[in-house]
Backbone as a ProteinNet text record, in pm:
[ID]
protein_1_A
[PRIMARY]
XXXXXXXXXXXXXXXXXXXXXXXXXXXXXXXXXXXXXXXXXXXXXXXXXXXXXXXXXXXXXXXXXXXXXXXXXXXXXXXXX
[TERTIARY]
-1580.9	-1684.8	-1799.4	-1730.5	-1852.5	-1962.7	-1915.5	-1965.2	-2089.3	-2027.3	-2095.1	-2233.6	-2233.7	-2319	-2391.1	-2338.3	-2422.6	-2505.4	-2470.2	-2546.7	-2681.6	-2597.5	-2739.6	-2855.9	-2780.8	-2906.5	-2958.6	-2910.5	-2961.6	-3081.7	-3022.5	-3145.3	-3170.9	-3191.5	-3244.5	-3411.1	-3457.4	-3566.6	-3653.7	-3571.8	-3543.9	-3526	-3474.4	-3438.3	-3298.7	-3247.4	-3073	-2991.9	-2900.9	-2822.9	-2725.8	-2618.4	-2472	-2369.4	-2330.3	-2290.9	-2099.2	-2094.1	-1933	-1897.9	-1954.6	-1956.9	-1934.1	-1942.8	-1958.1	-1770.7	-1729.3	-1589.3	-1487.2	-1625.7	-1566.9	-1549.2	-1627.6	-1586.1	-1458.5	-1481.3	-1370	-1210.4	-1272.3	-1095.7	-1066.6	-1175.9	-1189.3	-1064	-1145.9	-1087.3	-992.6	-938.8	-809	-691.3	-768.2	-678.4	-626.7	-759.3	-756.4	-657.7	-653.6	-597	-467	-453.5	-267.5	-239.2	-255	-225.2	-151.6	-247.5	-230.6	-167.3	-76.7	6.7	115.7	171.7	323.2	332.3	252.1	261.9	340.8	309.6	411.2	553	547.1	710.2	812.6	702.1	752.8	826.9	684.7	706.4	841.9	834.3	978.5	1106.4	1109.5	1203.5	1259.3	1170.5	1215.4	1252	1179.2	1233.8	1354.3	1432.6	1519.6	1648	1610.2	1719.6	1723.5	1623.6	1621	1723.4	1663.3	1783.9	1903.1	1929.4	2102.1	2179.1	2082.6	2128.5	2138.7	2045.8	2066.9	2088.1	2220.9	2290.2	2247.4	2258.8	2184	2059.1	1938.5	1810.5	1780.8	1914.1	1938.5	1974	2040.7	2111.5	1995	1884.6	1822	1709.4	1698.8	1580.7	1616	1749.2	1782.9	1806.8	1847.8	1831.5	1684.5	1589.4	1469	1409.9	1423.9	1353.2	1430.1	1547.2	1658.2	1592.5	1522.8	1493.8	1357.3	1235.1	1130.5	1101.7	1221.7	1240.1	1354.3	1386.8	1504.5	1471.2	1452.8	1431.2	1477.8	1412.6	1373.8	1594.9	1618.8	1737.8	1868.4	1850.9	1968.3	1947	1833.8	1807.4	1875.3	1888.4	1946.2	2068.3	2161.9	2322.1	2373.7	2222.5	2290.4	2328.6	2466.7	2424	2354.1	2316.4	2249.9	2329.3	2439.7	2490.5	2610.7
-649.5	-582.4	-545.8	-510.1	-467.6	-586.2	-729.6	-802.8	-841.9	-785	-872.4	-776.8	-622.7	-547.4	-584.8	-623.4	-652.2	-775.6	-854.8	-951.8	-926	-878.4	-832.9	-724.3	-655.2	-585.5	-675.7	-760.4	-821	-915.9	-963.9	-1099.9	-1045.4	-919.2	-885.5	-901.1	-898.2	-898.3	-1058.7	-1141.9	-1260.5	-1319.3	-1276.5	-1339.9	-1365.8	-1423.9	-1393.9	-1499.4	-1483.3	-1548.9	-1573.9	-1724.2	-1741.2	-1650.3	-1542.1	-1507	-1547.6	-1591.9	-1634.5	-1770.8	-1845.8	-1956.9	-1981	-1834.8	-1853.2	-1827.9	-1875	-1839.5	-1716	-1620.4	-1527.1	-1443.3	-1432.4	-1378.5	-1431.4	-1565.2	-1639	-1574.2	-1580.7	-1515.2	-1344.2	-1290.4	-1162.8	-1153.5	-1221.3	-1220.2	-1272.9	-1372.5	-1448.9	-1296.7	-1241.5	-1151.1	-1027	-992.5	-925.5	-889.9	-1058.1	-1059.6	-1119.6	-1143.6	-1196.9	-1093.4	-982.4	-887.1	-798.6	-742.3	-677.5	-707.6	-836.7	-896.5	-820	-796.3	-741.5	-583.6	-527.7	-451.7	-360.2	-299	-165.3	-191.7	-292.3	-330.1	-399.3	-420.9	-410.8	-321.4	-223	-106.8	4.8	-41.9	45.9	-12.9	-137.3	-244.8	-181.3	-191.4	-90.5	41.5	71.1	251.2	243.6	193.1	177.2	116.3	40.3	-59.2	107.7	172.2	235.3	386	380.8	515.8	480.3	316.9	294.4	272.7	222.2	240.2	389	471.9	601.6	714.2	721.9	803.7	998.1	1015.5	1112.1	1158.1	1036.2	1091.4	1063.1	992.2	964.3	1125.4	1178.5	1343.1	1411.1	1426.6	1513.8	1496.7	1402.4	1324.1	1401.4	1355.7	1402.7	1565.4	1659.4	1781.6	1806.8	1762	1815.4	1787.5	1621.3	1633.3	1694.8	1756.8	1856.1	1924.8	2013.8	2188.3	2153.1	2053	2036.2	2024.6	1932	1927.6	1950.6	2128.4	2157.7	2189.6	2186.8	2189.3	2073.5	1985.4	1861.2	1786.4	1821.1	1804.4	1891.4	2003.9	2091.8	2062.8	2009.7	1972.9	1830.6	1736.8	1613.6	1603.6	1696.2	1651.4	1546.3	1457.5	1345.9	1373.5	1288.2	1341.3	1222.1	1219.8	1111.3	1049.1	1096.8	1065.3	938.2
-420.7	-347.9	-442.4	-568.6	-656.7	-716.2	-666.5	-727.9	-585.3	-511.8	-393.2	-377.4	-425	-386.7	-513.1	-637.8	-741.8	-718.1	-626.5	-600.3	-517.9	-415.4	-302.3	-372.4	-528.5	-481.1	-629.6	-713.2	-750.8	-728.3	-659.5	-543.3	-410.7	-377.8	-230.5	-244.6	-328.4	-326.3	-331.4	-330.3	-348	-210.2	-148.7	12.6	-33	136.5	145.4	38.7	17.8	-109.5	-33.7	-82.5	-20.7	-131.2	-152.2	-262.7	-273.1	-129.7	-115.7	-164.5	-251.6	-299.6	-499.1	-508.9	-602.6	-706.8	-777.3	-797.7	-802.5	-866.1	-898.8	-752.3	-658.8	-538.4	-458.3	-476.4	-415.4	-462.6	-605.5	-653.6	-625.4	-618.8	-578.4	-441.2	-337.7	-184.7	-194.9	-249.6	-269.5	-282.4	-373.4	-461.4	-383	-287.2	-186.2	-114.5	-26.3	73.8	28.2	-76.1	-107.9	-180.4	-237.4	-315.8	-201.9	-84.4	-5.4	72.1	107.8	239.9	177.4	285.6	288.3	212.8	178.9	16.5	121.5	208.4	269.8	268.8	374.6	384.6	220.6	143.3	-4.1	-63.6	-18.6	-84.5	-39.3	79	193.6	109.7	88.4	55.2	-88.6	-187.1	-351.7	-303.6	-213.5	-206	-151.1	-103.6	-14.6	-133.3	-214.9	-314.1	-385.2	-439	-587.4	-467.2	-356.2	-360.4	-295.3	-295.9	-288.3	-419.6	-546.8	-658.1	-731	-706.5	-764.7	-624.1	-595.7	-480.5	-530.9	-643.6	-695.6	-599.7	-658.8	-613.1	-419.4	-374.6	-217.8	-172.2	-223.2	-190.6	-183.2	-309.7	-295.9	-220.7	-183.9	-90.4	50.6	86.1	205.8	220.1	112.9	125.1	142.7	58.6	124.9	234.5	265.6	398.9	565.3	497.7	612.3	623.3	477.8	471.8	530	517.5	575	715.8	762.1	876.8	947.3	940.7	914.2	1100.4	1188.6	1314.2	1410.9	1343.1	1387.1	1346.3	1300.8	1184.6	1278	1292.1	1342.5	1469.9	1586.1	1686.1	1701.2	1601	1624.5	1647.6	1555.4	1591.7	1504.5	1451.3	1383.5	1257.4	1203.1	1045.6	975.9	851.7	808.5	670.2	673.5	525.8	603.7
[MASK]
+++++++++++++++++++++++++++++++++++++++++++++++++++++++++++++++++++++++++++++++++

């Protein structure tokens, strides 16, 4: 993005420019939009491995979000362990 505003205000005074032609934008958006596919459900995916490998930091996860949503929690009935 920073390259694209460096362009326009580079050559605005110039009349309109193709500035999407040029490589370095290309790899910009490339980078963009494949960097950013999937990243949440990635990200759910590690959080999910790292607190079945460390049962430790799984306990205390779940004590706090009880006491946070300690309503929502004693209202369910469910247990979660």
């Amino acid at each position: 993005m920073d390259l694209l505003m460096q362009g326009e205000v580079t050559n605005g005074a110039k009349g309109p420019t193709v500035l999407h032609d040029r490589p370095a934008i290309q790899d910009e958006l490339f980078g963009f939009f494949a960097a950013g596919h999937e990243a949440a459900s990635t990200t759910v995916f590690w959080a999910v491995k790292r607190l079945t490998t460390h049962q430790g930091v799984q306990q205390k996860l779940r004590t706090s979000l009880r006491l946070v949503h300690k309503r929502a929690y004693d209202e369910s009935g469910l247990s979660t362990s």
